[in-house]
Structures are given as C-alpha cells and as structure tokens.
C-alpha positions in Angstrom: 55.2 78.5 93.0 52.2 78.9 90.9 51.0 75.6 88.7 50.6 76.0 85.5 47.4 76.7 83.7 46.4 73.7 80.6 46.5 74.7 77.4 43.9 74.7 75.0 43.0 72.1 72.5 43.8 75.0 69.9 46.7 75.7 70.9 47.5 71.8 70.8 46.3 71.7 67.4 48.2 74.7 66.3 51.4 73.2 68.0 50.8 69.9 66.2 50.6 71.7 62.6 53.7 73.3 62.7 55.6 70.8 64.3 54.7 68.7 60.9 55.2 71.7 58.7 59.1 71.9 60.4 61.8 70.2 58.4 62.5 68.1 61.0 60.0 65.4 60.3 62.3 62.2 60.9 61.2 63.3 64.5 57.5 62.4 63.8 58.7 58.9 62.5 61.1 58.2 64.9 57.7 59.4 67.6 55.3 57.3 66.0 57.7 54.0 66.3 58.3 55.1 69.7 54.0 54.4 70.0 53.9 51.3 67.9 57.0 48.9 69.0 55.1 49.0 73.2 52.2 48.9 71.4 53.2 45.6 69.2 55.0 44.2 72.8 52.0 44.6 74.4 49.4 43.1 71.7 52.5 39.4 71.3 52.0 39.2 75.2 48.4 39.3 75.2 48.4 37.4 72.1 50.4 34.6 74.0 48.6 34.9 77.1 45.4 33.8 75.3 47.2 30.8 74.0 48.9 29.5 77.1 45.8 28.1 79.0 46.7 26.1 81.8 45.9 21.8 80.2 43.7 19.5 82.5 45.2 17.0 83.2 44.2 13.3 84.4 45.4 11.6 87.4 44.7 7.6 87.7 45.0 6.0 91.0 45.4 2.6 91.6 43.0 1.9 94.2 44.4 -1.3 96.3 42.1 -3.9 98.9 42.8 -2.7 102.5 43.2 -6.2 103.3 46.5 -6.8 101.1 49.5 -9.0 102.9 52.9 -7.7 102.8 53.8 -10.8 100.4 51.4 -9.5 97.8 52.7 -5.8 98.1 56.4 -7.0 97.6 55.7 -9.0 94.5 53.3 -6.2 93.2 56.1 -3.9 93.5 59.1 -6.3 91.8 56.6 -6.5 89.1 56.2 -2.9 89.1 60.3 -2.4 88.8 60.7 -4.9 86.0 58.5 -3.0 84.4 60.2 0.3 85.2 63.8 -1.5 84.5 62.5 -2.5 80.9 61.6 0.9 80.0 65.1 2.4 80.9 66.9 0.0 79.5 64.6 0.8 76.0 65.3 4.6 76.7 68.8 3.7 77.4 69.3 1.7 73.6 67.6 4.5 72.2 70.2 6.9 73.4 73.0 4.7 72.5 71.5 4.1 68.9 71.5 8.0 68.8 75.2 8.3 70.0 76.3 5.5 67.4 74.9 7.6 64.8 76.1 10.6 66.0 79.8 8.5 66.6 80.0 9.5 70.1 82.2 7.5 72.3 80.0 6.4 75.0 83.1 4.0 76.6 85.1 5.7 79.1 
C-alpha cells in the first residue's frame, strides 16, 4: 500500500477558491464557527487561569511558656470556649433573625 504523495500549495489554493465560489457557502460559516467556539473555550480558560492565583495566606501561632501548669491551660482553654460559645450563639441569632424574616418555622 503506497502513501500518498502531499499536495501542492496550488493545488490547496485552487481547492480553496472554488470551494468559496460553490453555492454551498453556509459550509464555510458553519467551518469558521467550528475554529472560533475552541478557540474562544480556550482563550475564557486561560483568561481564568491568570486570574485564579493561588492567595497567601497568614497563619498566627500562639506561642505558650514551656513551663505552663495544667491549671493555667484549663482556664486558658474555658476562656477560649466562652469565647467560641459567644460567637455561635451570635451566628446562631443571626440565622434565626433570617428565618423570622423569611417566616420559617424553626420549632419542631
């Protein structure tokens, strides 16, 4: 089975003309939208991946004395939770301020 031989830019050319001088030239619009939707797939994805750099972010640590008693940990950390209780009960309001106004029955 013999390979084909390339054609020549000519004859390229030449096909080119008369396939736009044919009457069925929907074909070449329907061919160049075929080009231009990858293309514009392509061009939003790049677009987006130039946009979507990665944010530093900072980390604080609270660095504690090596030399801390078990009494001072404990009341650290029930100081810590009222803290952490206060803000879920504030989230918590907030959500049932939002379900009032929305007239969602929160009582089962």
């Amino acid at each position: 089975m013999a390979i084909p031989r390339p054609s020549r830019p000519s004859a390229l050319l030449a096909d080119f003309k008369a396939f736009l001088k044919g009457d069925q030239r929907h074909k070449l619009l329907f061919g160049i939208l075929a080009i231009i939707m990858p293309c514009i797939i392509i061009a939003g994805f790049y677009h987006d991946s130039l946009l979507a750099k990665p944010q530093k972010r900072m980390i604080y640590v609270q660095l504690y004395k090596p030399d801390r008693t078990d009494a001072e940990i404990e009341k650290q950390n029930i100081a810590d939770q009222k803290i952490l209780d206060a803000k879920r009960e504030e989230r918590r309001k907030q959500y049932q301020r939002l379900a009032d106004r929305l007239g969602i029955d929160t009582k089962n």
